[in-house]
C-alpha positions in Angstrom: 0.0 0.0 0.0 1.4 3.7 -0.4 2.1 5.3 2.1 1.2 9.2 2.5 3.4 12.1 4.4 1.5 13.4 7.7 -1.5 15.8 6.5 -3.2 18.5 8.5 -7.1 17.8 8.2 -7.6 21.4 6.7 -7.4 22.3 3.2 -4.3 24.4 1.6 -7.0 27.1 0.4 -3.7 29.1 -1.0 -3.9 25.7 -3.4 -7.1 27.1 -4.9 -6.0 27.6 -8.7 -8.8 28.7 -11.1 -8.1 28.2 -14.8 -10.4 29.4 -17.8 -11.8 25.7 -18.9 -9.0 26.4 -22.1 -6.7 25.9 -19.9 -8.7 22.8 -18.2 -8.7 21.4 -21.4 -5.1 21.5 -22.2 -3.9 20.1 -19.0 -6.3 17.3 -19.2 -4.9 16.7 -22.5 -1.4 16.1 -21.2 -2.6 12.6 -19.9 -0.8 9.8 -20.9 -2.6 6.7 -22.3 -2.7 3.5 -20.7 -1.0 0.8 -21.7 -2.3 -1.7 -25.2 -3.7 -5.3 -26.0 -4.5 -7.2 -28.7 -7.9 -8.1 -29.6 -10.1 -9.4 -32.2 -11.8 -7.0 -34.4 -15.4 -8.6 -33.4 -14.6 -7.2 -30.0 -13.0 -3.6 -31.1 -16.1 -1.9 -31.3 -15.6 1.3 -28.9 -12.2 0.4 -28.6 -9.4 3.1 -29.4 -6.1 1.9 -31.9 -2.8 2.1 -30.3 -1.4 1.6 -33.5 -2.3 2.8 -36.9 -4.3 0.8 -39.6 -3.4 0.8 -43.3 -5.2 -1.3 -46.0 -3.0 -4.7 -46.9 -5.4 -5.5 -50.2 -7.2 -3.8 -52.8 -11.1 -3.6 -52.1 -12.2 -5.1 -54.1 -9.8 -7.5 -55.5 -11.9 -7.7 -58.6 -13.6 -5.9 -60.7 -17.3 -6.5 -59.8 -20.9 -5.8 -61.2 -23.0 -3.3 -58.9 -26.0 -4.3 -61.0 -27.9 -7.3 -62.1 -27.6 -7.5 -66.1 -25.5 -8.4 -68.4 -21.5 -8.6 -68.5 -20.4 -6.5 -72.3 -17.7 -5.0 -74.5 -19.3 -1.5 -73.9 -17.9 -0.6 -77.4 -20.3 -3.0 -78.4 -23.1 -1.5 -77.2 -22.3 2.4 -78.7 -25.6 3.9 -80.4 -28.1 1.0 -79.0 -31.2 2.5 -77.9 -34.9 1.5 -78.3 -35.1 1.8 -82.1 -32.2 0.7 -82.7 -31.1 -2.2 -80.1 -27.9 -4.1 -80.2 -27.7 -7.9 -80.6 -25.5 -10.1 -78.4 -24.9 -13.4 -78.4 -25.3 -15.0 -75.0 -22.6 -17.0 -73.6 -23.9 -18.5 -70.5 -23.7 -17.4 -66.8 -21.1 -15.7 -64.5 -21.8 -17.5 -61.0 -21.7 -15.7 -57.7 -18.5 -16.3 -55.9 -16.9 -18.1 -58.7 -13.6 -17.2 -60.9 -14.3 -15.7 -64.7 -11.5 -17.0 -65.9 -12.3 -17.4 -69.7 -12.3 -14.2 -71.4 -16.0 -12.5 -73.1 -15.9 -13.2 -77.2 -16.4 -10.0 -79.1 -20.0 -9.1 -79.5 -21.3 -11.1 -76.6 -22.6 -10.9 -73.3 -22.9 -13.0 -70.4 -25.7 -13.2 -67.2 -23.8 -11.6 -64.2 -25.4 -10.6 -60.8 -24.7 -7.3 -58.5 -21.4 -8.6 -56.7 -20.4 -10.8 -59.7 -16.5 -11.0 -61.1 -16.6 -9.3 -64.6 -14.5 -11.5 -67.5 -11.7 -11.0 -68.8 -12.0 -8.0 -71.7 -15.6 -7.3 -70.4 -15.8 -3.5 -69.2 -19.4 -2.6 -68.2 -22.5 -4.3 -67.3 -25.8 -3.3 -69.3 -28.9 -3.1 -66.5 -31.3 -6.5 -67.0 -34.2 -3.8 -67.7 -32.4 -2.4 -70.6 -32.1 -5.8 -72.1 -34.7 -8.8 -73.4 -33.5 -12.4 -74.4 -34.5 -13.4 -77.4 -35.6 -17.2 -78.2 -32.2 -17.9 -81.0 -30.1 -17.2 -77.8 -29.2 -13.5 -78.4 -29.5 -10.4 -76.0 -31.5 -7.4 -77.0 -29.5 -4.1 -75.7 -32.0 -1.3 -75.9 -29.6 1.3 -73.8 -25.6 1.8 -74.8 -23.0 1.7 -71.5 -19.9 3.8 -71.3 -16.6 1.9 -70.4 -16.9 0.8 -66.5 -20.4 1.9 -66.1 -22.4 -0.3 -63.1 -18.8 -1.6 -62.7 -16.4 -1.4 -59.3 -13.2 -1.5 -60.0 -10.2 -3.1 -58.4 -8.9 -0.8 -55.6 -11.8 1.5 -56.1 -13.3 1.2 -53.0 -9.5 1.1 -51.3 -5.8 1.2 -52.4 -3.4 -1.2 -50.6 -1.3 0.8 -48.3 -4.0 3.3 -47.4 -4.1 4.4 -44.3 -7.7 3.5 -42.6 -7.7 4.6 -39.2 -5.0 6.9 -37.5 -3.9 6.3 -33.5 -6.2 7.2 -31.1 -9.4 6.8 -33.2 -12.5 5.0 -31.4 -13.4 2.3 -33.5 -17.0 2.2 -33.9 -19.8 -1.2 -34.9 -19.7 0.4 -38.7 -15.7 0.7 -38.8 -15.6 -3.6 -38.1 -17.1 -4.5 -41.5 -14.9 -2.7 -43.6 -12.0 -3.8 -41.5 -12.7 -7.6 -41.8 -13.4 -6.8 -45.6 -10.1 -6.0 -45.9 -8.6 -9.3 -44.2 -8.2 -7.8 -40.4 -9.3 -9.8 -38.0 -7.3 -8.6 -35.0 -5.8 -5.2 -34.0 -3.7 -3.5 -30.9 -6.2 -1.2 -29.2 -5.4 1.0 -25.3 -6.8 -1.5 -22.9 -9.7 0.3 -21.2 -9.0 2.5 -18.1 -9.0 1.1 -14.8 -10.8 3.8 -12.7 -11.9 4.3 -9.2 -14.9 6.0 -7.8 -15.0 7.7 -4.3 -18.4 9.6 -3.1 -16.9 11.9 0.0 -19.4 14.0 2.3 -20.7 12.9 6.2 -24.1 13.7 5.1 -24.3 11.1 2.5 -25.9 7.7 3.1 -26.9 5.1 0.4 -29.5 5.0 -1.5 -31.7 2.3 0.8 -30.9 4.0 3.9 -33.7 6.4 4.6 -32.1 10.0 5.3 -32.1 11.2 8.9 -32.3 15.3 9.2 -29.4 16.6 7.8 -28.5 13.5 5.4 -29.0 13.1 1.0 -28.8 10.1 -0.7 -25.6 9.1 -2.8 -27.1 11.3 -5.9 -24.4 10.9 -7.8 -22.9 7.5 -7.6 -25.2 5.1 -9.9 -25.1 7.9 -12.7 -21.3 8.6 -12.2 -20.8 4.6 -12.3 -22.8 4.4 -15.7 -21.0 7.1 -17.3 -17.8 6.0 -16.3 -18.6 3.2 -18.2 -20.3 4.3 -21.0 -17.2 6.3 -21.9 -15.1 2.9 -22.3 -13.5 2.6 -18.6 -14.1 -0.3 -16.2 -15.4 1.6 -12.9 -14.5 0.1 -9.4 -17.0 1.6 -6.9 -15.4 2.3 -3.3 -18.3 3.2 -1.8 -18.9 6.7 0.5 -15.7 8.2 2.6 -15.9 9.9 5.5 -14.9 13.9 5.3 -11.8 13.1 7.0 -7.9 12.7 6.2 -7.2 9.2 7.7 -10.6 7.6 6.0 -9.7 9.7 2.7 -6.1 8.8 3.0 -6.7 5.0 3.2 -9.1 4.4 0.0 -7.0 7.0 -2.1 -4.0 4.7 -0.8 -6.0 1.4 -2.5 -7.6 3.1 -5.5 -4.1 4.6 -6.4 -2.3 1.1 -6.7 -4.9 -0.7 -8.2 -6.5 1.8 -10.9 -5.4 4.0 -13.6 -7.1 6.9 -12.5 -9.6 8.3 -9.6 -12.5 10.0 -10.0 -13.8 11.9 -6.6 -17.2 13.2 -6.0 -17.4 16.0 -3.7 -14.6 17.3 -1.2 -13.0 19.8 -3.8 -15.2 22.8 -2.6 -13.0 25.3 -0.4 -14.7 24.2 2.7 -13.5 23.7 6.3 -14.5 19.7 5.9 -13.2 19.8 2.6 -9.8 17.7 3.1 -9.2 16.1 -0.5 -6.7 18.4 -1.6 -4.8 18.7 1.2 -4.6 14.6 1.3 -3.9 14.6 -2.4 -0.9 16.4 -1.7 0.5 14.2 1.1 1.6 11.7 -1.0 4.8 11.6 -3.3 5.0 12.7 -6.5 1.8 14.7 -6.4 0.8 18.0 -7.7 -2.2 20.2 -8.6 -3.1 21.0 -12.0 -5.7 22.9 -11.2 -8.5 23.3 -8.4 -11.0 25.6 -10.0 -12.1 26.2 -14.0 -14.3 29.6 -14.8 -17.1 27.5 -15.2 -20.7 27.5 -13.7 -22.2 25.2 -12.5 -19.0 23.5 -11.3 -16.0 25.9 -10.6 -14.8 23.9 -7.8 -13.7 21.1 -9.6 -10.1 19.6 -8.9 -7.1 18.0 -11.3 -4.5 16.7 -9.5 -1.3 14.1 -10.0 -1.2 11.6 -6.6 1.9 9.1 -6.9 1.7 10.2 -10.8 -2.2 8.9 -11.1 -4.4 11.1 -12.1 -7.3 12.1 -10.0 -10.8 14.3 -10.9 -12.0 15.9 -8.3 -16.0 16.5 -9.0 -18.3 18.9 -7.2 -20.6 17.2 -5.0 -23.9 19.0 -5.6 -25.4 16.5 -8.3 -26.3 19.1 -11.5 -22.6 20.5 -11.0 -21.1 16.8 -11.0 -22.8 15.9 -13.7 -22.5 18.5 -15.9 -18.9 18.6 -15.4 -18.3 14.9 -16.2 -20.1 15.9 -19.6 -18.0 18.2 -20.4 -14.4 17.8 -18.4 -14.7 14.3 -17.6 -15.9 12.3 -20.1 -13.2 13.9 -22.1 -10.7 13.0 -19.4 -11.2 9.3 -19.5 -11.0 9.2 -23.7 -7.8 11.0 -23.3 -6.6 8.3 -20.5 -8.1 5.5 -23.1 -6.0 6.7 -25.8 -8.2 8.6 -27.9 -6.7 11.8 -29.1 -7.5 15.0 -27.5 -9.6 16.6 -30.6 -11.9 13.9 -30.6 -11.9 13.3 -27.1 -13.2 17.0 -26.4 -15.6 16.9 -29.3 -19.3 16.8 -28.2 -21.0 13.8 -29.4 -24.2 15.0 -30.5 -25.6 18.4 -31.1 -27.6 20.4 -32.7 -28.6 23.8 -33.5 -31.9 26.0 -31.8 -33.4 29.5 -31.6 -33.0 30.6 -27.7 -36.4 31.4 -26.9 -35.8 33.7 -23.8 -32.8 35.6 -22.8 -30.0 34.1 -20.3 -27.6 36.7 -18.4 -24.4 35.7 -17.7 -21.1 36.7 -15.7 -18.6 38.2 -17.7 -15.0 36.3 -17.5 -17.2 32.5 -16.5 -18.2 30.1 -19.2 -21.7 29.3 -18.5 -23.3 25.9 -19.0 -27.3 26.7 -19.0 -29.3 23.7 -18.9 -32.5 24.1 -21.9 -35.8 21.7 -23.2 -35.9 21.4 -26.4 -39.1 22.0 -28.9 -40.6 22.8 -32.3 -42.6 25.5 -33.1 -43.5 26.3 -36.5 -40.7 24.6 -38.1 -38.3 26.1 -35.7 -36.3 24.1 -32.9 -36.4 26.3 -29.3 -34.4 26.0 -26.4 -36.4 27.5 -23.6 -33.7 27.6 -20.3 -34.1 25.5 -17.7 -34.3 27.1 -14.1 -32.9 25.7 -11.0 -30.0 25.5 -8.9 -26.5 23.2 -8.8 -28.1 21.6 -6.1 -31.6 20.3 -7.7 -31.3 17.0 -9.4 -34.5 16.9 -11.3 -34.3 20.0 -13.3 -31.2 18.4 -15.4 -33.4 15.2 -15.7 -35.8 17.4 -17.6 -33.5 19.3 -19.9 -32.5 17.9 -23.6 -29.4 19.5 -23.9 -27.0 22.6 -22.4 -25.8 25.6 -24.6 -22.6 27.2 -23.5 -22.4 31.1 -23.0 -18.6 32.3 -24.0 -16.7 33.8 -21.2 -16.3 37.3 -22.9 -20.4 37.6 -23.1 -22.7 38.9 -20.6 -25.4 36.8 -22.0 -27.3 35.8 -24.7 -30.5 37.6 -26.1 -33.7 36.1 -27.2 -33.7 35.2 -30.2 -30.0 33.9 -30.3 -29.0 31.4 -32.6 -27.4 28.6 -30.5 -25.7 25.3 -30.3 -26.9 22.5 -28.1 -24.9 20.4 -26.6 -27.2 17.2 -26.0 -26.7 15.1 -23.0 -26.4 11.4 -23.7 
């Protein structure tokens, strides 16, 4: 087990660093990855490469009929039409999934099926509903086809040697087809993030316990859990600390050996039971990153090095945890999981709204306001949500947040804005 230096139980307020979230944002980016594993490409989905991925065939390998019809010479075909068809002589049938090896006659044509292997010297494939078979075995071309038209062509779809996927791209269910249809079956992905989650707070009790005077329920823990692992990390849950050094001490002391990463919720408030910072810093090799981002709701939220881990220090009041794992810690764990840092801080879904009322805002704080989302008259609304960082359900009934820049004072009905939906 580490071992920690002796610790005061109160808090180094002169520790309380607040950064613009830029500056959040770059220092979560200096994370380095976890380590990498092999695995098979059935089980990459979500998964982020550790190494890059370059095509080792042409796709396809063939040249192959994207239509049903008929396998022809286009020069054959030149100045067919309806008045004037062309006549063919049928040579048989190309069968799925088998070799043309003999080469098409001149003025022939022979039965292919979309996904067929064109002949040797044939160069286009006339659609079945431009063509009749006549009864003396010939083929009736009522429509002329340029050279490789209805035709894929080798490599057309990929080049050998093509790079497919850089490091640190997420692989998602859609990328696994075209990587087993170029022959890869397995690939060296980041191994997912081990991570630890500590609730902190005296007042908190679980969830079955009923709440005496004085006392929440754990708010926070079954969401934090789920997105933990909805963002690719295996989540250990260690349960609810005491608000003091030696109980805080001990479970950082476990989670640090045993995980790649902690996440905290609550404790990193400048408070007089607030003792997470100053236990952080009792162990070797630890240092603050930051403990505060111009944010609201959420500007007490801690990044820290303990022992070299990285550790997340989340606000305790529930819309302020939340909202911050959205937007600083989802990213956080990507960039521990390998993924690079302009994906990792890209919002996965969003889309764009008129703001239906006004929202005032602090000048020199990025403001997160929660908003429902609605149509009216072909327009989508965001109409603000109200409520404080302590309410729960008022995030529960909001679609989606839009951010207010640091530099405005607000944002006027009207507005055209982004919305950032949560997941």
């Amino acid at each position: 087990m580490l071992k920690a230096h002796t610790t005061p139980t109160q808090p180094h307020k002169g520790f309380f660093r607040v950064v613009s979230s830029e500056e959040a944002r770059a220092r979560l980016a200096e994370i380095r990855p976890v380590g990498t594993e092999s695995v098979a490409v059935a089980q990459a989905a979500g998964r982020v490469l550790a190494r890059k991925v370059a095509s080792p065939i042409d796709l396809p390998h063939f040249d192959r009929a994207v239509m049903d019809g008929y396998a022809v010479r286009s020069a054959d075909t030149f100045g067919a039409s309806e008045s004037q068809p062309a006549y063919l002589r049928l040579v048989g049938t190309i069968e799925m999934g088998q070799e043309a090896r003999d080469p098409l006659p001149p003025a022939c044509a022979a039965r292919i099926a979309t996904g067929g292997m064109l002949p040797p010297e044939a160069d286009a494939v006339v659609m079945v509903e431009y063509t009749e078979e006549t009864p003396d075995g010939l083929l009736e071309v009522r429509r002329s086809v340029a050279p490789w038209e209805n035709v894929q062509r080798v490599g057309e779809d990929v080049r050998r040697g093509t790079l497919l996927f850089e490091v640190g791209y997420r692989l998602r269910p859609i990328d696994l087809g075209a990587l087993t249809g170029v022959g890869i079956t397995r690939m060296r992905v980041f191994r997912r993030p081990r991570v630890a989650l500590l609730c902190t707070g005296d007042e908190i009790v679980p969830p079955e316990v009923r709440p005496r005077p004085g006392q929440v329920r754990n708010v926070n823990e079954c969401s934090l859990l789920a997105m933990i692992e909805q963002e690719g990390a295996e989540v250990t849950n260690l349960g609810i600390v005491r608000d003091s050094a030696p109980a805080l001490r001990g479970a950082l002391a476990e989670a640090i050996v045993h995980h790649d990463a902690v996440l905290l919720s609550g404790g990193s408030s400048v408070g007089a039971k607030d003792v997470a910072l100053a236990v952080l810093m009792s162990f070797p090799r630890s240092k603050v990153r930051f403990h505060g981002i111009s944010v609201a709701p959420g500007k007490p939220t801690l990044f820290a090095l303990c022992s070299g881990k990285p550790v997340l220090g989340l606000p305790g009041h529930p819309q302020s945890a939340l909202v911050i794992f959205q937007i600083f810690g989802a990213p956080f764990l990507r960039i521990l999981g390998g993924e690079r840092p302009e994906f990792a801080f890209r919002w996965r879904a969003r889309t764009s709204a008129v703001l239906a009322q006004g929202v005032p805002s602090q000048p020199g704080r990025e403001d997160y306001v929660r908003v429902r989302l609605h149509e009216q008259e072909g327009t989508c609304v965001a109409v603000p949500v109200p409520g404080k960082s302590a309410s729960v359900f008022n995030l529960i009934h909001a679609d989606g947040l839009i951010r207010i820049p640091a530099h405005a004072e607000g944002l006027e009905a009207g507005s055209p804005v982004e919305v950032l939906l949560l997941r």
